[in-house]
N, C-alpha and C positions, 0 to 999 in steps of 0.2 A: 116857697119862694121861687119867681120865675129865674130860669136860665137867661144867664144873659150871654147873646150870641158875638161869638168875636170874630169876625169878618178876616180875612188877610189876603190882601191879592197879589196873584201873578204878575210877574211882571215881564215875563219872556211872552212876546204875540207877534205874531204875522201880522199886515198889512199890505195889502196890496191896493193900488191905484189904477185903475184899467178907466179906459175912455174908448168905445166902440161906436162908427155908424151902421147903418144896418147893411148885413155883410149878407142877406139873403142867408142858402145853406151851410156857407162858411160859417158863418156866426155861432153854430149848436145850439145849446141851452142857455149862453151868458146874453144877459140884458145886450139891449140894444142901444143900451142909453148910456151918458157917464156916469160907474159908480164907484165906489168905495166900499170892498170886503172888507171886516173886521172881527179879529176873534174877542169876546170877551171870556173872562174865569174868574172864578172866585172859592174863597175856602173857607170853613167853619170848622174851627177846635172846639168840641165840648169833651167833657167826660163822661164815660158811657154810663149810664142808670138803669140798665137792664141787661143781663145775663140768660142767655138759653143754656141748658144741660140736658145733654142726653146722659143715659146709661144703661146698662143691664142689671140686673139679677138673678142668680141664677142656682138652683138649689140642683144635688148629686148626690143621688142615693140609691141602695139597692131597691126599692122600693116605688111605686108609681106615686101612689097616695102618700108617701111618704115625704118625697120632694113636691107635691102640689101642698101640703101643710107647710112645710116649712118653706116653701119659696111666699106663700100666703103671708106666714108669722114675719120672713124679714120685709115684705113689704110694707106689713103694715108699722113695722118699727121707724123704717123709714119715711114714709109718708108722714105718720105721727112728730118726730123727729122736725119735718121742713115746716109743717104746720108750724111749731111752736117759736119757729125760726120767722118769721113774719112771710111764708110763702101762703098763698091764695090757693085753698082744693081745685078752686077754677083754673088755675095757674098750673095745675100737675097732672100729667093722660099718662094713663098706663096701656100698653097693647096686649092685644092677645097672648097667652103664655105659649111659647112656641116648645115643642116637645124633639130632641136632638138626640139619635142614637146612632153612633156610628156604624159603620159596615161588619167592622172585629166585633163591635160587641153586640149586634145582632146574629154572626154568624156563633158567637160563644154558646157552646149548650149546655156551661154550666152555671145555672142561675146563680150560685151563689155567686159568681163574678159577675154580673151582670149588674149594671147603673142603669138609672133613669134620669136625663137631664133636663130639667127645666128651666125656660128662660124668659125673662119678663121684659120689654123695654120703657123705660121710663122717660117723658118729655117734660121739662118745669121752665119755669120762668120766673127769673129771681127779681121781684124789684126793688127792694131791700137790700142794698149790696150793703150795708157797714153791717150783715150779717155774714160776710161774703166768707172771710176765711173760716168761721166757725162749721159754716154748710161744709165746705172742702173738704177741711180737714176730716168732719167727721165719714163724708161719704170716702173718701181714701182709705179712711182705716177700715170698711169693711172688708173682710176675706171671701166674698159671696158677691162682691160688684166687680164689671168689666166696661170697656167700651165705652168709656168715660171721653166727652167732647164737651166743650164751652166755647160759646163765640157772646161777644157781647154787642151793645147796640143802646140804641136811643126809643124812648117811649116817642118822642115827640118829632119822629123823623118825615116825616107829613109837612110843618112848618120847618125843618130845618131847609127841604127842598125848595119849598115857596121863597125862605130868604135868599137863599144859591140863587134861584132863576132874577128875582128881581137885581142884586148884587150885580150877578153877571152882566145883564142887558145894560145896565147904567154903566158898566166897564167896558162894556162895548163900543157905547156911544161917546163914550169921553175921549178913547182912544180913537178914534172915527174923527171926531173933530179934532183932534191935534194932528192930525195928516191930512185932512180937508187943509187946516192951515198953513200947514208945511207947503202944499203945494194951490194955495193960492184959489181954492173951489169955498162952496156950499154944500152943505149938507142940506138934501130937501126933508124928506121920509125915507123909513126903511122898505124896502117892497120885499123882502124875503127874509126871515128867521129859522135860524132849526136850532135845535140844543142836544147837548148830549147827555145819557141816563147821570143821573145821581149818582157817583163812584166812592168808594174809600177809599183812601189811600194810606193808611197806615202801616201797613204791610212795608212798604216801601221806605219807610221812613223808621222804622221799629218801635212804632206805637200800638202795635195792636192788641200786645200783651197777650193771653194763650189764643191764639186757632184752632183749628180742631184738630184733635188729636187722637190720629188712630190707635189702634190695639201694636205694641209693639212686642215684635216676635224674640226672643231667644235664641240661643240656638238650639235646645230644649224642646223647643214649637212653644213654650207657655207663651200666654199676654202679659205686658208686665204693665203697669196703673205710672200713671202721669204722677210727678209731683209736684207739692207747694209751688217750686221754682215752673212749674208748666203754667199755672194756673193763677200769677198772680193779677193783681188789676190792672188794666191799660191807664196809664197815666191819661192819656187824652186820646178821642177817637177826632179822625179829622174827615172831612167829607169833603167832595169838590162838585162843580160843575161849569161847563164850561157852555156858551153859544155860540154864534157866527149868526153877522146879520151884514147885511149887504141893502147900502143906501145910495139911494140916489143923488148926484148933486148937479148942481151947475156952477 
């Protein structure tokens, strides 16, 4: 079933009304002509349908080969695990297992205190979120994962921007014409447009539901893992964008 996009516009804009003859190098960059600046903006609330997760895993043992099998075995528990959670193998990259031995315990000469740490990173993409607290949950309760980050987003943010730019421009021009009329002009043609990038703004608003969340220290030094309450779903993701078009009238 298609999303259906719910539009809401700003209603705080500039306007400005300037009428210039040509002023030679007085003049700078602004038209030479009568025009009318106008900002337009426009906003789209969807709910997000797609989840990134980062994370680690990370196996510690006295042994080389020892933590490369078992950091192997938890991955593939979890791998297995998202699979049967409706995640896509195309949808999950693991990186290079990166090998972490500190300074103390390379300078230790006694092996048997001696670890080997191995770390894995994992990247997924969930598009199945009413599978969403069951993934959490279980990836939190592992004792072998860190570094745990989710940001969420839109599959279909490509047309979300298409509707922003069209929205905006026609909020542009409508408010362009209510101050043409206010003051008694024509609106010819626009001779200059620019826009500004595609923004979120739920941050601001406390819709974004978890951001990324780094490793938090103790005072210990351990990491200590996000919870449920970090990582629940954004009720709504809102995006903006805004233009400025500058028309000409008489």
């Amino acid at each position: 079933m298609k999303t259906q996009l719910l539009p809401m516009m700003f209603r705080h804009f500039r306007f400005f009304l300037l009428a210039f003859l040509s002023l030679g190098a007085e003049a700078g960059t602004l038209p030479a002509y009568p025009f009318i600046h106008a900002n337009g903006s426009a906003t789209i609330t969807l709910p997000a349908d797609l989840a990134e997760l980062d994370f680690e895993l990370t196996a510690f043992t006295p042994e080389a080969d020892e933590s490369l099998a078992l950091l192997n075995a938890q991955s593939e528990e979890v791998i297995a695990f998202l699979f049967n959670h409706k995640v896509a193998s195309a949808d999950m990259a693991a990186h290079d297992t990166k090998k972490i031995v500190s300074a103390d315990e390379m300078a230790n000469v006694d092996k048997a205190s001696q670890r080997y740490r191995l770390i894995r990173n994992f990247h997924v993409y969930a598009r199945n979120l009413d599978q969403w607290n069951a993934m959490t949950q279980y990836l939190l309760a592992r004792p072998y994962l860190g570094n745990f980050s989710v940001r969420f987003g839109r599959t279909d943010y490509a047309e979300i921007e298409h509707q922003l730019t069209l929205k905006a421009a026609e909020n542009a021009r409508e408010r362009a014409k209510e101050l043409a009329a206010g003051f008694s002009v024509k609106l010819i043609v626009p001779t200059a447009i620019s826009e500004q990038a595609l923004s979120r703004i739920d941050s601001e608003l406390g819709l974004d539901g978890a951001r990324l969340i780094p490793a938090l220290l103790t005072t210990s030094g351990a990491a200590e893992k996000p919870t449920m309450n970090d990582l629940f779903l954004p009720s709504a993701l809102m995006y903006k964008k805004s233009v400025n078009v500058i028309f000409r009238t008489r």
